[in-house]
Every structure is written in structure tokens, then in C-alpha cells.
N, C-alpha and C positions, 0 to 999 in steps of 0.2 A: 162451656167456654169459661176460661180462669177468669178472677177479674181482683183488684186489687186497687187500695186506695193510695192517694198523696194528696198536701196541698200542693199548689199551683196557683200563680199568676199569668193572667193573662196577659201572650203578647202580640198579637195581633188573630184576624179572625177572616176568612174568604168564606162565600155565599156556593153552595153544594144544593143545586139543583133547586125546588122550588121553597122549601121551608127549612132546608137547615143550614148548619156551616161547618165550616172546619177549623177547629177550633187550635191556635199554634199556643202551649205553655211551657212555660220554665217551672218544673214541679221542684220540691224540697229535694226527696229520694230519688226520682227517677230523672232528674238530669230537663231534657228537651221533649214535649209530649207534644204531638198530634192525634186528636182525636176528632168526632164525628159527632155535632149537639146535635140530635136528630129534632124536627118542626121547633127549632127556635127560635126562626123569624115567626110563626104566628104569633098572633095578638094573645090566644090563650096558653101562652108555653109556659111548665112550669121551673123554668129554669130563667125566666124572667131578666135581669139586666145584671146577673149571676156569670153571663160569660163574655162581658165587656171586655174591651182593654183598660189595664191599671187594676182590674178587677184582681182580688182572691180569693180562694176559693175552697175548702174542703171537699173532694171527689170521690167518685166511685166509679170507676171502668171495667169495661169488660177490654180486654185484652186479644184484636184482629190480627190479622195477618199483616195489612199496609197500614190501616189506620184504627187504633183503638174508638172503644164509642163510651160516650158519659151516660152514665145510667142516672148518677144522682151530683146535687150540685150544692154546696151548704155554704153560703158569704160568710169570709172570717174577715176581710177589710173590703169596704167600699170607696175606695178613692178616685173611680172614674167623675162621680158631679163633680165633686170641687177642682179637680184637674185640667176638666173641660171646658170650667165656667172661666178661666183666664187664660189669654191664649200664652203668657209666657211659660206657664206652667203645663201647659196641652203640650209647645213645642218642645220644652225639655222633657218633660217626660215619653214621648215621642221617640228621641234621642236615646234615652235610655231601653227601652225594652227592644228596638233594633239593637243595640249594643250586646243588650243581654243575648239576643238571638243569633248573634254573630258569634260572640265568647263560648259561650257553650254547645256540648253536642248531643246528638241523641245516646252517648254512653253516660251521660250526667257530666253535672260542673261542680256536684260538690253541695251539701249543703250552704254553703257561703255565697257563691252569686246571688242562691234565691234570699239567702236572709239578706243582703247586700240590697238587691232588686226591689226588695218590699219594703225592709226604711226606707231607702230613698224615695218610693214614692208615699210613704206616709208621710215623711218629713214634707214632700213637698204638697200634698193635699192639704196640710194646716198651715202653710208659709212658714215655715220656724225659720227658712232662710232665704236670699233671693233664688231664684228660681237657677239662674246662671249657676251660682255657687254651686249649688248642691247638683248641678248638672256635672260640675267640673268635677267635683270632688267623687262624686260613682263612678265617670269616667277614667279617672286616675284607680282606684282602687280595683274597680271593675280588672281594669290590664293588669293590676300587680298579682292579681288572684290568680290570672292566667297565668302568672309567669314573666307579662314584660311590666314592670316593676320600675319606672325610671328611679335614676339616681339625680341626687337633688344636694348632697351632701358630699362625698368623696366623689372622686373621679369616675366616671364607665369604664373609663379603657383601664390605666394604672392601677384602679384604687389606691391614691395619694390624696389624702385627708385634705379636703377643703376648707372655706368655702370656695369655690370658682366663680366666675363670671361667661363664660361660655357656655353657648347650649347646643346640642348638636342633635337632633331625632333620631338618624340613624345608628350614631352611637350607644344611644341609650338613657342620655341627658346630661350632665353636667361634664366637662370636664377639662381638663388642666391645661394650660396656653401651648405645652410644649406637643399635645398633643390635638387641641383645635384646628382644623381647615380653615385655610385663608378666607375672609370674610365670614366666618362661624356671628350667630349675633350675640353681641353679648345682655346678658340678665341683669334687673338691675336688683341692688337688693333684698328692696321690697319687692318687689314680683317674685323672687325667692323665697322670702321668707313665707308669703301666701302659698305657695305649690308647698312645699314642707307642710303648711297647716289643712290645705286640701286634702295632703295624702292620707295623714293624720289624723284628721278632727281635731282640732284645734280650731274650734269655731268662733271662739271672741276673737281673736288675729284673724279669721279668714272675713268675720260679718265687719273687723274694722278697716278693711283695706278701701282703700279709697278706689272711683273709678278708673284712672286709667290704670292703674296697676291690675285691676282686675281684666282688663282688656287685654294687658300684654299677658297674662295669665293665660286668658280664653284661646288666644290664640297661639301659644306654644304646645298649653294640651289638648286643641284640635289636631294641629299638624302631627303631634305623638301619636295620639289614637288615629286617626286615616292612614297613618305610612303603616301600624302595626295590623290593622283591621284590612289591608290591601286594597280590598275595593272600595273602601270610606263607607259611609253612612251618608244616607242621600235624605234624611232628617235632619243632619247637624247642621246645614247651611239654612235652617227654614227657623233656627230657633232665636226666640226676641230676647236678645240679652239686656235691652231697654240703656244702653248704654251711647252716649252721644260724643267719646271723644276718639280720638284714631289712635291706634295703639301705636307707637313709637316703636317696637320693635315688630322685626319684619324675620320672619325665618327662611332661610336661603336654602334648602338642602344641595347636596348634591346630587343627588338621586330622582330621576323624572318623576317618581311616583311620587316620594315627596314632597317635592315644587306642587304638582299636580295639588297633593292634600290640601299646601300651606293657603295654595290659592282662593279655597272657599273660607268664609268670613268667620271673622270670627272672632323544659320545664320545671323550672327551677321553684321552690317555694314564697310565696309575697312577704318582703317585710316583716316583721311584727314593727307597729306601731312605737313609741318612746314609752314608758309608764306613765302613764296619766292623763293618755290621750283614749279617746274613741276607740271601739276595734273596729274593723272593717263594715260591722252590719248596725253599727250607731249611729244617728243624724240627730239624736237630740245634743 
């Protein structure tokens, strides 16, 4: 039987009969892994707390026909305690490995979602920022890696160099008055300029944004990511953004699915980033 290693983080895990599980990962090289931890729910397993979620991992598999099996299991980062021990940080990251599970496929996603997937949960096992933030800002990048990439700076439809004030989800995000739908909402310009430093890493502008600007933030790139993700993420509405003011802007779509997203609370190449920002798998 071949077998072949990757890292992998873990993204979630279901219970396979009386002592093992099956284990779902996002590997470096191999894209989307399901494999087979054989007795690692007993007490004496020696792959231990090795194949949590948030977990990474250095592996060894043998290569099945439906589902591969872990042979060997070596922690390269342990971020499940400190992620668990706060729930704001349990429910973003939460958020995130459904994300990761949906963006990519079992033909790979590219070394970039995994190195994407594991700052962001390193960044957030040490708090380096609020937990909200750094949910927003993987979600943004997360989509541009795939391909839907909002614009934040020239138009979606024209490309007629901004800045705009209108947002539109199903267009693609920003764009020019003559080409907005009646009642489109409009952006204000701080809430602009944070989604630019989200996308970016542009962290001192993103950790100096005040609350409600961060809210109407929160809830533009929820409404992006569920209209583009189809079925939404049945994580994202569970996550504590610890924020206590009502976002002042409200996104309207046209499109039922839309609406449906905006409701819960809240392929092309990506970007490159501006010089002197973050790349896509940075959070310090």
C-alpha cells in the first residue's frame, strides 16, 4: 500500500465506530485530506490530542481507496488550548476551518490557503489581534485566493478608478454610482479604508478602527462570503464579535440568496497585496 506524507491542519473530525475517527484535513501539498485515525479515542492512543481541530500536524499515510489512514502523527503547532480557552476565539476560528473546508477541494487549494489557514490560527491562539478582525481579514483573503477577490478600490463592473461609495455583493464590491442599483448601501470611508487593510494586512489601520466601523465592516464581508460560499457557513452567525453597537449600514442585495446571507448577524488570480503590506499567509 503507497503511502506519503504532508503537513495538515486540522478541520474538523467525526467519530468511526467504537475507537476511531475520521479525520477531515486541509494538507500543504495535497489540497483536502480525509483519512482514518485508527483507536484515537482511547485513553492510551498514541496520537494523543495530535488530531484535534486547529491542530497541525506532520503525517504519514497510507493511501485507500475511499479514505486514506494515519500511520504517524508529529505536532508542528498546537493551537487548539488557547483557542478553546476563549469562546471568541473557538467561534472565529470555527468560522475559519468551515471556510477553509468549503474554499478548497479534494484536488488541492494550493499551498496558500494552508499557509493562509495556519497564520490565521496562530495569530489568533496568541491574540495578536481581536479575534473579529483576524476572522475578517482570512475571510477576505480566504475568497481572493479563490478567485472572488472583492474590489474595494476601482469599480467591479467599469473599472473606473475610485474611491466609490457604493457596495454591491453581487457585483463584486465597490462600485461607481452610474452603475449602482437603486437603494445599493452606501460605504462610509472609514469602513473602506479597514476592508482595504483587512484585505492587505495593514494591521495598525485595521487594530485602530474604532467599533462601529468594525461592525459595518463585519457585516459587509459576511454578506460577501455567504452569497459567494452558496450555502453560507452555519459557524459564522455563532461568532462573538464582543461588539455592542448596531451597524448603521444594512446590505440590500438583490438576489434572494443574498438577502438570505446578509440576514445572519454580523478563476481568476488574487490580488497581490500594495508593497509593504502582509502577503496573504502573514497575521503578524
Amino acid at each position: 500500500m503507497p503511502t506519503y506524507r504532508d503537513e495538515a491542519v486540522v478541520l474538523r473530525t467525526h467519530k468511526l465506530g467504537e475507537a476511531d475517527r475520521i479525520i477531515t484535513m486541509l494538507g500543504r501539498q495535497h489540497g483536502k485530506i480525509r483519512a482514518v485515525a485508527k483507536g484515537v479515542r482511547r485513553t492510551a492512543s498514541r496520537f494523543g490530542s495530535r488530531l484535534e481541530p486547529f491542530m497541525v500536524a506532520d503525517l504519514q499515510l497510507y493511501r485507500g481507496r475511499s479514505l486514506d489512514i494515519i500511520q504517524q502523527a508529529v505536532s508542528l503547532g498546537s493551537y487548539g488550548d488557547e483557542i478553546s480557552a476563549d469562546y471568541a476565539r473557538y467561534t472565529a476560528a470555527s468560522a475559519m476551518v468551515e471556510t477553509a473546508d468549503k474554499v478548497t477541494g479534494d484536488d488541492g487549494g494550493g499551498p496558500q490557503q494552508y499557509l493562509l489557514l495556519v497564520g490565521a490560527l496562530r495569530s489568533l491562539s496568541r491574540g495578536e489581534h481581536h479575534a473579529s478582525l483576524t476572522l475578517d481579514s482570512y475571510l477576505l483573503r480566504a475568497l481572493s485566493i479563490a478567485g472572488w477577490a472583492p474590489s474595494f478600490a476601482d469599480c467591479a463592473v467599469t473599472g473606473a478608478p475610485g474611491p466609490h461609495s457604493a457596495f454591491v455583493v453581487q457585483l463584486g464590491g465597490m462600485v461607481a454610482d452610474g452603475v449602482a442599483p437603486p437603494g445599493a448601501p452606501r460605504v462610509s470611508p472609514a469602513t473602506l479604508e479597514l476592508l482595504g487593510a483587512l484585505l492587505t494586512g495593514d494591521w495598525p489601520t485595521a487594530d485602530a478602527a474604532d467599533e462601529r466601523t468594525r461592525a459595518q465592516a463585519s457585516g459587509l464581508i459576511a454578506a460577501y462570503t455567504q452569497f459567494h460560499l452558496e450555502r453560507g457557513l452555519r459557524s459564522l452567525p455563532h461568532v462573538d464579535r464582543t461588539l455592542h453597537v448596531e451597524p448603521a449600514l444594512h446590505v440590500a442585495p438583490a438576489g434572494a440568496a443574498a438577502a438570505s446571507a446578509h440576514d445572519r448577524p454580523g478563476p481568476a488570480e488574487p490580488p497581490r497585496p500594495a508593497p509593504g503590506t502582509s502577503t496573504t499567509q502573514e497575521y503578524a
